[in-house]
C-alpha positions as CSV (number, residue, x, y, z in Angstrom):
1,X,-18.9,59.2,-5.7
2,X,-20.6,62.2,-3.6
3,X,-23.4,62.1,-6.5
4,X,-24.1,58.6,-5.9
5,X,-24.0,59.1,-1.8
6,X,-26.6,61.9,-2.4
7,X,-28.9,59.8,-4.7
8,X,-28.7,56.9,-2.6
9,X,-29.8,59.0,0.5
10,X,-32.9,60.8,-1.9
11,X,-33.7,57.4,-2.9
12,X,-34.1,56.3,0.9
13,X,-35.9,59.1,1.5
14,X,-38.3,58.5,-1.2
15,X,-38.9,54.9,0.1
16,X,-39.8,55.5,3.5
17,X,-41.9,58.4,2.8
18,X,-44.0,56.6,-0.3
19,X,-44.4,52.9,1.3
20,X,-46.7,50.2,0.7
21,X,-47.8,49.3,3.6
22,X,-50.8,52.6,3.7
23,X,-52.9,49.9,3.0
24,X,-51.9,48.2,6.3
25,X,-53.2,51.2,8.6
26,X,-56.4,51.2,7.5
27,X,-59.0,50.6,10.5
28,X,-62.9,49.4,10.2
29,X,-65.2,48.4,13.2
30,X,-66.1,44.6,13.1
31,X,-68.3,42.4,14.5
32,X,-69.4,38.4,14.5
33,X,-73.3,38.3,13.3
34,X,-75.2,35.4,13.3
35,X,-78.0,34.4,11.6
36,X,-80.1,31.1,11.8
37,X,-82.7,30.8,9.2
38,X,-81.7,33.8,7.2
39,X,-82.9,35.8,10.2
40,X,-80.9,37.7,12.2
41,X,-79.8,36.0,15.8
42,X,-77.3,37.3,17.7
43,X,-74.0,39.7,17.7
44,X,-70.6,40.4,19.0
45,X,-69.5,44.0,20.6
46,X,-68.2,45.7,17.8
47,X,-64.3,46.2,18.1
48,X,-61.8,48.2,16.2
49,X,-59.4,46.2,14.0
50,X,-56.5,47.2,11.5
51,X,-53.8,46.3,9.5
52,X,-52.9,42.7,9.6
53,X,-56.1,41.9,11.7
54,X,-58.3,43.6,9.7
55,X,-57.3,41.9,6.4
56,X,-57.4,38.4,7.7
57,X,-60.9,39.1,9.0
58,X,-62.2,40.0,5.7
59,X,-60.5,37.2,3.8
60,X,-62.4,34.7,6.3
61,X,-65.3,32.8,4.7
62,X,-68.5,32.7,6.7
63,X,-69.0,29.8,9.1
64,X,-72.1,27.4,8.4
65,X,-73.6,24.6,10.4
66,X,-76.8,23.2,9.5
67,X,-79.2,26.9,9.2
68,X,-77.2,29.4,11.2
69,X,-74.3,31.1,9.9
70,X,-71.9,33.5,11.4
71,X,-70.0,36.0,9.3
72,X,-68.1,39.0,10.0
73,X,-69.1,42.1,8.9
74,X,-67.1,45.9,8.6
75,X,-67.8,49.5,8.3
């Protein structure tokens, strides 16, 4: 009984320590750029996202109506 108690706790241990969710924490600058024409137009303040934020951002498909077209970009 006391050896499964102790592996139980090591095991625990081991899945807090070594999560998933290090891909979560990750943090880029962003901004909103459009362009109109295929020429450059105008831009957002760059702001600091992570996590959550961060990924829905970069999953979101550029926005087009007629010839501009606003996208997001990160470094």
């Amino acid at each position: 009984m006391k050896t499964k108690m102790i592996f139980a706790g090591v095991l625990l241990f081991v899945a807090a320590a070594f999560n998933s969710c290090e891909v979560l924490n990750d943090c880029k600058t962003c901004r909103e750029v459009t362009y109109v024409n295929g020429q450059w137009d105008h831009e957002t303040s760059p702001a600091e996202y992570c996590g959550a934020s961060l990924l829905a951002i970069e999953a979101m498909d550029d926005l087009v109506e007629g010839n501009s077209r606003t996208t997001w970009e990160c470094n």
